[in-house]
C-alpha positions as CSV (number, residue, x, y, z in Angstrom):
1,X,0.0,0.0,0.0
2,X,1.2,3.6,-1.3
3,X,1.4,6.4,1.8
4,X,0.7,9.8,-0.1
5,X,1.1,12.3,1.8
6,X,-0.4,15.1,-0.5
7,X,-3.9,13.6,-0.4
8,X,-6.6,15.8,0.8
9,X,-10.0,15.2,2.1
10,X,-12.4,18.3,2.8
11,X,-15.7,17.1,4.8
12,X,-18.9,19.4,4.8
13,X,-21.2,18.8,7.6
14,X,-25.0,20.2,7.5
15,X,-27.0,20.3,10.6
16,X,-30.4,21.7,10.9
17,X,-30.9,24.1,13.5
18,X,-33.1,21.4,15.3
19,X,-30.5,19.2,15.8
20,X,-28.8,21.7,18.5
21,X,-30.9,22.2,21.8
22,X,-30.0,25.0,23.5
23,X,-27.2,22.8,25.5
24,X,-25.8,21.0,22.2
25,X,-25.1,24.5,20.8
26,X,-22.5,25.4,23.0
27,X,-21.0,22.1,24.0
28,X,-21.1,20.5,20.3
29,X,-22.8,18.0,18.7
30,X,-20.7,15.0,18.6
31,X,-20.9,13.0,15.4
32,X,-18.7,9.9,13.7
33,X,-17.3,10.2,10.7
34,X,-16.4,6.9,9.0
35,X,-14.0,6.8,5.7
36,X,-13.4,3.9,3.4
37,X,-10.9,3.3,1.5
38,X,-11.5,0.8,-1.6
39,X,-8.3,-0.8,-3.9
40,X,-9.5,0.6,-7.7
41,X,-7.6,-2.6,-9.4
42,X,-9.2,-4.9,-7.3
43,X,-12.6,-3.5,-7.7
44,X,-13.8,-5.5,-4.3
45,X,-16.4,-4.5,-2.3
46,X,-14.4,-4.8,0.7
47,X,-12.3,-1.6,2.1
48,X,-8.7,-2.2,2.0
49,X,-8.7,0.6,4.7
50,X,-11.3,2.2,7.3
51,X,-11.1,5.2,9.4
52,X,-13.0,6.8,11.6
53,X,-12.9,9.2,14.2
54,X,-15.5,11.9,16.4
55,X,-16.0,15.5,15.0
56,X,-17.9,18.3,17.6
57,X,-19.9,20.9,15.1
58,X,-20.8,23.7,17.2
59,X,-23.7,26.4,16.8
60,X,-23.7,29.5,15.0
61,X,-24.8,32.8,16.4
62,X,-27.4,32.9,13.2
63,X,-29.2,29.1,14.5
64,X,-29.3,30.3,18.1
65,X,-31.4,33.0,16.8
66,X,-33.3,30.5,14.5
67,X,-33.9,28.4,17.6
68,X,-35.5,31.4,19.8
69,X,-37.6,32.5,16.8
70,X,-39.1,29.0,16.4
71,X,-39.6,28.7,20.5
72,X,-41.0,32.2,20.6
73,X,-43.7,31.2,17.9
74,X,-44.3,27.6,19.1
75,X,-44.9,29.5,22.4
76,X,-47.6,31.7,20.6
77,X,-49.1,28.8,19.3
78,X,-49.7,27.4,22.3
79,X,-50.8,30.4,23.5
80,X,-53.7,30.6,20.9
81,X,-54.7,27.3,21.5
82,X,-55.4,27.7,25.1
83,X,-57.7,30.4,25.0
84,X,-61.5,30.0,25.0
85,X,-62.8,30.2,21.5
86,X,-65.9,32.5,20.9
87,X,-69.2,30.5,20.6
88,X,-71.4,31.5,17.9
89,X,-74.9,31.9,19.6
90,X,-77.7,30.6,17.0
């Protein structure tokens, strides 16, 4: 096996806002990334390498705000719902 050491790997990670209580946001979600490495020539379906390790993606200032704004309107919401509707007198 061939050690390059020029090789690059760039990893995106997308999160919802929902995925991040209000805890999670500043201490990280934890997530498990998992590489596999496959031979090209022997065209297997079995890695010839695997690697994996823990990543933390932390909050942005922008979700944090998302997150209030969808518990200040879930809060109106419920707020609507719990008042006495008008009956209709026939």
């Amino acid at each position: 096996m061939c050690v390059c050491p020029c090789v690059q790997v760039f990893i995106s990670v997308n999160c919802l806002s929902t995925d991040f209580s209000s805890q999670k946001g500043v201490k990280g979600l934890p997530l498990n990334i998992q590489i596999d490495t496959y031979s090209y020539n022997n065209r297997s379906n079995k890695p010839i390498h695997r690697a994996y390790c823990q990543i933390k993606v932390f909050c942005d200032k922008g979700a944090e705000r998302k997150i209030r704004d969808e518990e200040r309107k879930q809060s109106k919401r419920k707020g609507k719902c719990t008042e006495p509707s008008p009956q209709i007198n026939a």
